[in-house]
N, C-alpha and C positions, 0 to 999 in steps of 0.2 A: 504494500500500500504506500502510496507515494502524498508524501504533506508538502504542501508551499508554504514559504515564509510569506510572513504579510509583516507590510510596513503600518503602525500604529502610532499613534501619540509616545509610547515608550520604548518605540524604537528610535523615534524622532530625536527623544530628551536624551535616548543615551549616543548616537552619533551624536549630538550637538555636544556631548560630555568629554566623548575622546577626542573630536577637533581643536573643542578646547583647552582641553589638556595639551594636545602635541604642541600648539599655540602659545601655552603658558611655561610648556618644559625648556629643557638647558638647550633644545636644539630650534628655539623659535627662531630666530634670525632668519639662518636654514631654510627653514620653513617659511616663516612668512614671504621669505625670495622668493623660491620655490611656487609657492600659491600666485603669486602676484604675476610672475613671469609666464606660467598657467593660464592666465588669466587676460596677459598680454597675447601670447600667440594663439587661443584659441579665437580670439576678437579680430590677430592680422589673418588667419585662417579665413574666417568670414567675410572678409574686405577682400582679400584677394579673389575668393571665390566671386564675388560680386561683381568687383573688374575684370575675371578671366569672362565673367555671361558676356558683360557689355563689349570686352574686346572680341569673343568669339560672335556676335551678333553682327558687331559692323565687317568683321575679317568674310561671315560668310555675304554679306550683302556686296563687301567689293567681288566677292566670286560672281556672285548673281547681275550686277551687272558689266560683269568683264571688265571691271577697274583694277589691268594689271601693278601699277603703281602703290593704289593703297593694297590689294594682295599682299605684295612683297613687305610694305613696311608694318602691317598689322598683322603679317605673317609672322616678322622676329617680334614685334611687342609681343603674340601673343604665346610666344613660344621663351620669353623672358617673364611675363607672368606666372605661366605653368611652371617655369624652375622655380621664381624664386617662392612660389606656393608650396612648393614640394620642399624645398629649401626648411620653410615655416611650418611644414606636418613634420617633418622627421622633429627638428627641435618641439615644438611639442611632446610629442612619444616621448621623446627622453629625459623631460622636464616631470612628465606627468611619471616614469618610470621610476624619476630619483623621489620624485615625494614619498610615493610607493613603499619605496626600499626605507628609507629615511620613517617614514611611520610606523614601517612592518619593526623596523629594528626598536622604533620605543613603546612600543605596544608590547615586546617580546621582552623589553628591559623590565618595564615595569610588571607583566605578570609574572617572571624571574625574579626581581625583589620587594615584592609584596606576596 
């Protein structure tokens, strides 16, 4: 027989108890980077998605009307948005991968000395 976890009011209070714990521990600083820089690339992740719709919009409209000129030059914008997109996912991943780690290890500190 298979149970689901459900999120409640006291699952609420106690994730809001261990963020603020990690927040208030020896490794806030850390952490607060960490969240904040989170917070930044998932926000440039969404902005560039935004500029890759609008440059992929007019890149295919120079195709549609056989504007080999803008083509080529909305060709590289739009193929310099897609890097530095991809650029801002990886960092991401590996911002969100070090909070991760960095929480896993004071979650493991603390149920280890208490």
């Amino acid at each position: 027989m298979e149970t689901t976890a459900r999120f409640n009011a006291q699952s609420a209070l106690r994730l809001a108890g261990v963020i603020k714990d990690l927040l208030n521990s020896e490794v806030r600083s850390q952490a607060r980077t960490l969240l904040a820089l989170l917070l930044l690339f998932a926000l440039s992740v969404n902005a560039l998605n935004v500029l890759n719709s609008y440059i992929g919009r007019d890149f295919m409209t120079a195709i549609s009307l056989k504007d080999m000129r803008g083509f080529a030059g909305l060709g590289a914008v739009y193929v310099t948005v897609f890097a530095a997109s991809t650029a801002v996912a990886v960092l991401y991943r590996f911002v969100e991968e070090r909070l991760g780690l960095l929480w896993r290890a004071r979650l493991t500190k603390q149920r280890t000395a208490g």
